[in-house]
N, C-alpha and C positions, 0 to 999 in steps of 0.2 A: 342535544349532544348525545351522541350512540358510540357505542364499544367504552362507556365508563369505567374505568378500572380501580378500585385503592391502590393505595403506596406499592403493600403485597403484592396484590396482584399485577400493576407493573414493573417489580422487579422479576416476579417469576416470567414473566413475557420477555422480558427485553434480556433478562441471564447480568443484568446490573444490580447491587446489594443496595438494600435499603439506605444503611449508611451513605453511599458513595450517589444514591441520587440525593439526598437531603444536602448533601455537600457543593454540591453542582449544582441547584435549586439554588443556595445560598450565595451562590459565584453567580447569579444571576444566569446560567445555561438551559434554563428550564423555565419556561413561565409558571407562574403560581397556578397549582387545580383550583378548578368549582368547587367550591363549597357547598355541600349538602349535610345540613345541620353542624357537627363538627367533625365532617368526613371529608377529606380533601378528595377529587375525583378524577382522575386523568386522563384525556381522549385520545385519538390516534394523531394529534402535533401531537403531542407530549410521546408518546409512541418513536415519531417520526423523529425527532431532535434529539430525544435519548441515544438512539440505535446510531442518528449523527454522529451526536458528540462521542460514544462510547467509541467508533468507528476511528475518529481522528485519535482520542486518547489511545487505542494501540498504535495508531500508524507514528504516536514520537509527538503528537504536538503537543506543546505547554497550554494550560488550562489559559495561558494569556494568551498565546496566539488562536484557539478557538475561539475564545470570545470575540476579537478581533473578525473572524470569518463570518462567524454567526453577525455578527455587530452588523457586516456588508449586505445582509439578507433584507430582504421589502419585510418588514413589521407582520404584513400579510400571510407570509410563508405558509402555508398550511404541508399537509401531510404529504401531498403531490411533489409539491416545489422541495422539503427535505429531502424525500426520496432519490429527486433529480441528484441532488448535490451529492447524496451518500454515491451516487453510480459513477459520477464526475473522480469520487475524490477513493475509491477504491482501489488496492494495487493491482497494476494489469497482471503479475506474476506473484501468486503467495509468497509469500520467504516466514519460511518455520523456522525462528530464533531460537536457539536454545543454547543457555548458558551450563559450561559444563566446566570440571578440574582437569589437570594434564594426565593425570592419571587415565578417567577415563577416556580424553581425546585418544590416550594413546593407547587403550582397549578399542575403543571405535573400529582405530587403526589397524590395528592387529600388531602393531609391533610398537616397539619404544625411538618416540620423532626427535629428534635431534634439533637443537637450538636451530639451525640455518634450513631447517624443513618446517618448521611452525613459522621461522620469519618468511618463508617463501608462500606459505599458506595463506598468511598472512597479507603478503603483498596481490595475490591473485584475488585476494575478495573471498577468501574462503572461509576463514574465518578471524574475527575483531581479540587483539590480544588484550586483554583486561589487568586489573590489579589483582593481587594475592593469589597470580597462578591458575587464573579461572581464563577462558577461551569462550567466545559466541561464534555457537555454530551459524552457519548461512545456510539451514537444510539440509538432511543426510545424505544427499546425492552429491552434493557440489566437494563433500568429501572426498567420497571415491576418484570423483576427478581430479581432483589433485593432487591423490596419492598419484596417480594415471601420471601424471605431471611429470611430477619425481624422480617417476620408476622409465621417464622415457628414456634417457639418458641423452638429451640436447642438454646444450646448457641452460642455466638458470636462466641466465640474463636474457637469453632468447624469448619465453615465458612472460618474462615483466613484461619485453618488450612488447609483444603481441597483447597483452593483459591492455594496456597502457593506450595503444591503438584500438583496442576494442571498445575503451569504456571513455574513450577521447570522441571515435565516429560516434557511438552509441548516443551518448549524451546529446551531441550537436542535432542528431536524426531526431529524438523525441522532443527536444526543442525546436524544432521545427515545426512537427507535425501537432503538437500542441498549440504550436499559434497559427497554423488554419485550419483549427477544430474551433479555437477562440474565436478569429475573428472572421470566418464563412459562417461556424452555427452557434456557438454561445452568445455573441457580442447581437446580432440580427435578432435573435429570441429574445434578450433583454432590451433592443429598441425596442421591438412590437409590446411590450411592457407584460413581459413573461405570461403570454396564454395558456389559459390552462390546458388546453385539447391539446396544447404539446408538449406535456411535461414528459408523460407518460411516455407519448411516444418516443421523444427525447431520450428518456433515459433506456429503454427498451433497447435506441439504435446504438448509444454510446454502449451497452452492456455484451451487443453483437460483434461492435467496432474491434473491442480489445483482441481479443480470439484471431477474428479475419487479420488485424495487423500484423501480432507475433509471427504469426504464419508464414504475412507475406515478407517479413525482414528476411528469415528464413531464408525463405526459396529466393528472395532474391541474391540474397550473400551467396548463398549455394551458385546460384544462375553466373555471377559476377564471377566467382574463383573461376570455375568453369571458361569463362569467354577472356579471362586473364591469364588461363594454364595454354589454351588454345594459340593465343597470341604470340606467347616466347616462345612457342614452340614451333609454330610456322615462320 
């Protein structure tokens, strides 16, 4: 076994606290280290399913539903095949969460938002209204835009509606494209009884994939208003 690590050292590696791996060890997400006299020792699985599991625990899953994922995994999984999964299961767009008071949303803002402009914010995805007066931001850019919103002076409802249609296509497009991602190269990799020479690769191409796709939603929404303004107009 090579790259042996203690507890310590991988928690300093992976940026997970001791505690919270003995915790998750104990929920079975971690197989038990080598034992070298009474030193538990941990190799790059243990590496590779920490950085997993730690992965899903911020993207929202329940310690039940990871197990569950992991549970789906070949016993065999080693360092490669996690890898794969961590690249699978990464958000194609960060989103930097942060929980903030009305107070400062309304410094953020520059000015003091008004009940029917936090609910409009609200309904665009901009940000999640919570209990005791506290707001989840959806990343400090998507702010700006929706002051941008506000201050256009269409009406509201026009906003939802477009909001509504965006995140109606949107959805339907990634469900799509995720199941002939599944069933052209995930589902054919797991017949051939997941090779190793193409884990690597695998996840390599999913990690280029993300990037190339955003892009081309992009240019092609762009390309479509385009050949849809041309239309009414001829």
């Amino acid at each position: 076994m090579t790259g042996q690590l203690t507890i310590d050292q991988l928690a300093e590696r992976t940026g997970v606290t001791v505690r919270t791996i003995r915790f998750w060890a104990g929920r079975g997400l971690l197989p038990p280290p080598v034992l070298r006299g009474r030193t538990g020792l941990y190799g790059p699985e243990h590496v590779a399913r920490l950085e997993l599991v730690s992965e899903l625990s911020a993207l929202g899953f329940s310690l039940s539903a990871i197990e569950g994922h992991l549970g789906r995994l070949p016993e065999s999984a080693g360092a490669t095949e996690l890898a794969l999964q961590r690249a699978l299961l990464t958000p194609w767009v960060p989103e930097q969460l942060e929980e903030v008071d009305r107070a400062e949303l309304d410094r953020r803002a520059g000015r003091t938002l008004t009940g029917a402009d936090v609910e409009l914010l609200s309904d665009l995805g901009v940000i999640d209204v919570l209990d005791g007066g506290r707001v989840r931001l959806h990343g400090s850019g998507t702010l700006g835009e929706g002051l941008a919103v506000i201050d256009s002076g269409l009406p509201v409802d026009v906003w939802r509606r477009a909001h509504e249609l965006i995140e109606q296509h949107t959805t339907a497009l990634a469900e799509d494209l995720m199941k002939v991602f599944q069933d052209e190269v995930l589902q054919p990799y797991r017949d051939r009884g997941r090779p190793a020479d193409e884990r690597t690769r695998l996840a390599q191409a999913f990690s280029q994939l993300k990037p190339i796709t955003v892009r081309g939603v992009v240019t092609a929404f762009g390309r479509a208003v385009n050949r849809t303004i041309r239309e009414r107009i001829g």
